[in-house]
N, C-alpha and C positions, 0 to 999 in steps of 0.2 A: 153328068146332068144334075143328078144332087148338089154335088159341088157347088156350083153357080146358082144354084135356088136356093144354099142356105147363104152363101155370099150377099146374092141379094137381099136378101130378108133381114140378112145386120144390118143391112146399107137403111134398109126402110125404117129401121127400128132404130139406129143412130139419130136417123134425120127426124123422127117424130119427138126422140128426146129432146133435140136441140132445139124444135119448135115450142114443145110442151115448157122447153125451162125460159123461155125467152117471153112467151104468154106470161108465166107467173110472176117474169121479171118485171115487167111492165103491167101488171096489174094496177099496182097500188100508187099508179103516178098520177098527179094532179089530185091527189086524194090530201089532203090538211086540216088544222084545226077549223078552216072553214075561212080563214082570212090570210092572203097572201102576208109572211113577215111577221107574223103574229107565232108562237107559240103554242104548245097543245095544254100547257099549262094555265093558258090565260082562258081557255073553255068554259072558267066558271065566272066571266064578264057577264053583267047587263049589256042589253041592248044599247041604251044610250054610251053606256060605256065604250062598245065595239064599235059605235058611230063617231063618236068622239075620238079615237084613235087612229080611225079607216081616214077619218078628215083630216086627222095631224100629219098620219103619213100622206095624204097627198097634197098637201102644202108644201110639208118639204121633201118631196119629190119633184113638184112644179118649182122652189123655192131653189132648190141646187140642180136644176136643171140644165142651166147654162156652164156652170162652172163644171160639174162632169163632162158635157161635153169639151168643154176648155183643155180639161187637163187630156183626156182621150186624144185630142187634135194635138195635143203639145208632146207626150208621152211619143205619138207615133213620130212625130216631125224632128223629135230626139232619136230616135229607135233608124229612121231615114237616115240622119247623118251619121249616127255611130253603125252604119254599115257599109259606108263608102270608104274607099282605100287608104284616106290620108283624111280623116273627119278634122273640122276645122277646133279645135280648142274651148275659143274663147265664141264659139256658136253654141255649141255642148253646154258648156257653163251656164250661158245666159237664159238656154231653154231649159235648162234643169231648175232652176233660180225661178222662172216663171212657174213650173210645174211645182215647187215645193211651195211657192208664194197663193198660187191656187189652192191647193192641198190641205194647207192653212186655213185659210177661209173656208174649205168644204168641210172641215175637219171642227171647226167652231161654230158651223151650222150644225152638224151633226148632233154636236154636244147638248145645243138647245134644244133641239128636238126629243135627243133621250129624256131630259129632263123633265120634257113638257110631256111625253110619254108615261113617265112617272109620277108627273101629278096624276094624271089617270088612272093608272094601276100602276100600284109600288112596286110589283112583283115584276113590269117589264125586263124583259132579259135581251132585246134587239135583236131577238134571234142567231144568241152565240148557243144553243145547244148540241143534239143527234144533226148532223148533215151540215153545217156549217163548212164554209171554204169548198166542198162539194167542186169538184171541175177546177181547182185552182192548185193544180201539183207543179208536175218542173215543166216550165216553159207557159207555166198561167200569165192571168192577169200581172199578177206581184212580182212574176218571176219565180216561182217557188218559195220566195219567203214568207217570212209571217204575214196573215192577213191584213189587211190596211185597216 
């Protein structure tokens, strides 16, 4: 009878631990410098500052809006044929060609964007710091390679 009452009582006492660590895991989520994409570096912004930036990124959020979805719709329509039995060649080529011709362009919007980020605050970093790539290992977005 002991037996099975102290069995039990690890089992309660495993499962309270797993609980307990899964709470503290999830404490600190949705907690940030206060601005999605922003930095805990950049914490020492003015007001207008933080407005001025909050406005830049959703310009060009709204601004490459299309062309992310472009390359997303092109990437999988590539990802479709290169997983049929005999993928056609010069269909592969052409959506890849599309994808990299997008890419390009989201890729030179970006650029302006940093920039224009850093007329605001020189110290912008686009948030390559702690947590970056986060969720993007083998079989992510990139594929497991280097971030885009």
């Amino acid at each position: 009878m002991k037996k099975h009452l102290f069995s039990r009582m690890i089992v309660v006492v495993a499962v309270i631990v797993l609980i307990g660590s899964g709470v503290n895991a999830f404490a600190g989520m949705g907690k940030s410098a206060g601005n999605p994409g922003m930095c805990a570096a950049n914490a020492n912004l003015t007001d207008d500052q933080i407005k001025k930036m909050e406005s830049e990124r959703t310009a060009f959020l709204l601004a490459t809006k299309d062309i992310r979805q472009q390359i997303n719709e092109k990437r999988q329509t590539l990802q479709a044929e290169l997983t049929k039995q005999t993928p056609d060649t010069s269909t592969c080529a052409s959506i890849q060609k599309e994808v990299s011709d997008l890419q390009s362009q989201f890729d030179q919007k970006r650029l302006t964007h940093i920039l224009e980020m850093k007329k605001i605050d020189p110290n912008f970093t686009e948030g390559r710091g702690m947590g970056h790539g986060m969720g993007h290992g083998m079989g992510g977005p990139s594929g497991g390679g280097p971030p885009n």
